[in-house]
NULUMMI-322694 format. One line per 5 residues: for each residue x, y, z negated of N, C-alpha, C, O, CB. Coordinates in steps of 0.2 Angstrom, whole numbers, always signed. Glycine has a CB too. Layout:
N
X/Y/Z/X/Y/Z/X/Y/Z/X/Y/Z/X/Y/Z ~ ...
This chain:
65
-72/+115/-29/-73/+108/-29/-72/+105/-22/-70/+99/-23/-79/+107/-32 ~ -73/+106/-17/-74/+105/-10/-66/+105/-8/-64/+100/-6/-78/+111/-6 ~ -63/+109/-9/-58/+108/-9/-54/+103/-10/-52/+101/-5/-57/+111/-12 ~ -54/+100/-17/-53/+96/-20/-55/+89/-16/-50/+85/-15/-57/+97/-26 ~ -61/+89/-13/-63/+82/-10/-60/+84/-1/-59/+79/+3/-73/+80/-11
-59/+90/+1/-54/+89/+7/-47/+87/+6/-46/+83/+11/-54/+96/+11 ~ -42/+88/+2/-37/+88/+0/-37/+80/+0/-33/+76/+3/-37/+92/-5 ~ -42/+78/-6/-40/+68/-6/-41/+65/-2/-36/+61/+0/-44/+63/-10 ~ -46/+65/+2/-48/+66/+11/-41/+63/+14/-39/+57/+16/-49/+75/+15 ~ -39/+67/+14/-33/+69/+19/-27/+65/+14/-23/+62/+17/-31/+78/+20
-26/+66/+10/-20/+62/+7/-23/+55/+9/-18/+51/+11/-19/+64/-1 ~ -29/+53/+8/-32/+46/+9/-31/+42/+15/-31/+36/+17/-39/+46/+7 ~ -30/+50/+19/-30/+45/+28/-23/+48/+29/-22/+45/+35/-37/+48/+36 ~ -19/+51/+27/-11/+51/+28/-9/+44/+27/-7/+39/+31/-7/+57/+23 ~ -9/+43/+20/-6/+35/+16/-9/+28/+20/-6/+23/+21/-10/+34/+6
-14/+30/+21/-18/+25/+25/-13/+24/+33/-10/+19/+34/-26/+27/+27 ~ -14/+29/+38/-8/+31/+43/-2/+26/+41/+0/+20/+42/-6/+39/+42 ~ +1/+30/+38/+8/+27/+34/+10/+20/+31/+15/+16/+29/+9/+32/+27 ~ +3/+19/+31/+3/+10/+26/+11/+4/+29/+15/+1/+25/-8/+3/+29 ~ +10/+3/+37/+14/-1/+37/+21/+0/+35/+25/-5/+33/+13/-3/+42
+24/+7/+34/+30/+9/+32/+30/+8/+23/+33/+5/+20/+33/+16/+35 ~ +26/+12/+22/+24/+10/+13/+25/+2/+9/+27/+0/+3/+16/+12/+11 ~ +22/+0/+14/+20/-9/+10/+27/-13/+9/+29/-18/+6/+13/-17/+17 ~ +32/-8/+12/+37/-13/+13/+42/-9/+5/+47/-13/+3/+42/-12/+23 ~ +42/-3/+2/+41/-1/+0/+38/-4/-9/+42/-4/-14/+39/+3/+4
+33/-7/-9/+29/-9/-13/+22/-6/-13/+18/-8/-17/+32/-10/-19 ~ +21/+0/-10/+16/+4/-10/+9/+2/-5/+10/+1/+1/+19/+11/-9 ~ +3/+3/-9/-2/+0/-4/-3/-7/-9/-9/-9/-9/+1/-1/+5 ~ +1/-10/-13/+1/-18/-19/-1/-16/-24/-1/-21/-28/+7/-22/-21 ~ -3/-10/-26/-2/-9/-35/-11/-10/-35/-15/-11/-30/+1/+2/-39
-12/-11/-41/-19/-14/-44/-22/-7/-42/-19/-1/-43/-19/-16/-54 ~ -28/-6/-39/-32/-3/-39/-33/+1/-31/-38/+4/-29/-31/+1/-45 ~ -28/-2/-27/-26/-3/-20/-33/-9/-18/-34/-14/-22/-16/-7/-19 ~ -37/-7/-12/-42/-11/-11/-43/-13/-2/-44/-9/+2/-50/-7/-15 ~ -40/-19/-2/-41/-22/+4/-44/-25/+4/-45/-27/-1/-38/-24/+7
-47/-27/+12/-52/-30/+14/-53/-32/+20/-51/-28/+23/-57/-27/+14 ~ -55/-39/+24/-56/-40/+29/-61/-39/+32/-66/-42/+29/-55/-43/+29 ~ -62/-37/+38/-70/-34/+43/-68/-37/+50/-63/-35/+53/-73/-23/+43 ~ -72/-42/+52/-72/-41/+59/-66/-44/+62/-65/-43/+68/-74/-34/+62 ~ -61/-48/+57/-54/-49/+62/-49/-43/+58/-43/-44/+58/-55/-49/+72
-50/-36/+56/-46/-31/+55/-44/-31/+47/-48/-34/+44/-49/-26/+58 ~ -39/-28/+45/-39/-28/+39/-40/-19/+35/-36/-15/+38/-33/-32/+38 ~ -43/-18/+32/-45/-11/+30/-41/-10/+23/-41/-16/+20/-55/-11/+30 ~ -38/-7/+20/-37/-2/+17/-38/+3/+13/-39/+9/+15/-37/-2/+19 ~ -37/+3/+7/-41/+8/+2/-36/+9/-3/-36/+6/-9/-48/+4/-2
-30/+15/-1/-25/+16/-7/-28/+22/-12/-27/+27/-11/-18/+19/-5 ~ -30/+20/-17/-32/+22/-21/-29/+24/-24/-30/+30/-25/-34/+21/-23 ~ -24/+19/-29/-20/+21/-35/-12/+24/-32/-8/+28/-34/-19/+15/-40 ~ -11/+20/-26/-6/+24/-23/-6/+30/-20/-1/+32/-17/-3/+22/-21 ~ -12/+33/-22/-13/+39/-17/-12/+46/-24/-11/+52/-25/-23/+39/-14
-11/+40/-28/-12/+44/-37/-4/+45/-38/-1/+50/-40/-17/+36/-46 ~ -1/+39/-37/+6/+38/-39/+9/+43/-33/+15/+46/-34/+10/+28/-39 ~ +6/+44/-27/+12/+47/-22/+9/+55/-24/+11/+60/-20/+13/+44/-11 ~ +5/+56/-27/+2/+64/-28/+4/+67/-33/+4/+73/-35/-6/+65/-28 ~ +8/+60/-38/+11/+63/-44/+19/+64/-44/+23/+67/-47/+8/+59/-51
+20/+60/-40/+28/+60/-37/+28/+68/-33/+31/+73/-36/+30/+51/-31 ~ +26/+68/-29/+25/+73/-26/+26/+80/-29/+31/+84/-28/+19/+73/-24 ~ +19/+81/-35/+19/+85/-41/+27/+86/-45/+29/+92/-45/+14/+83/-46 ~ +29/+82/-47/+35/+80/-50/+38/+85/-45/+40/+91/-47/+36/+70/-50 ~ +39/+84/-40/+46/+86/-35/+43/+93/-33/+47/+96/-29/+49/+80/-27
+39/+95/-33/+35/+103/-32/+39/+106/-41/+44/+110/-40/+22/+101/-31 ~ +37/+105/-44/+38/+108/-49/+45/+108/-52/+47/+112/-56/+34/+106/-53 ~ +49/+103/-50/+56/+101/-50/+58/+109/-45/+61/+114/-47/+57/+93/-46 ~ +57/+108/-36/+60/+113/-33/+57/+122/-35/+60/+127/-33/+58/+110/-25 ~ +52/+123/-40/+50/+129/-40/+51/+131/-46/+49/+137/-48/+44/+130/-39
């Protein structure tokens, strides 16, 4: 299970990393994507695109094997 929550972790702060090349993309806009402003900065919360690039992903893992 730990596992599991290091893994989303990390997929969560890769996409986040990546956001300004994604948004142009459409990724980082889908419903369940959660931004926010704090303090002048804008924060970040890909949720569902963290869902759509882990199943694309899957998709192309099982495609190459």
């Amino acid at each position: 299970m730990i596992r599991w929550v290091v893994v989303i972790f990390f997929s969560v702060m890769v996409i986040s990393a990546l956001m300004p090349w994604l948004e142009k993309l459409g990724i980082g806009r889908l419903p369940g994507d959660f931004r926010f402003k704090l303090f002048g900065r804008v924060f970040t919360l890909p949720f569902s695109s963290t869902v759509v690039l882990s199943l694309i992903m899957l998709v192309v893992a099982k495609i190459l094997a």
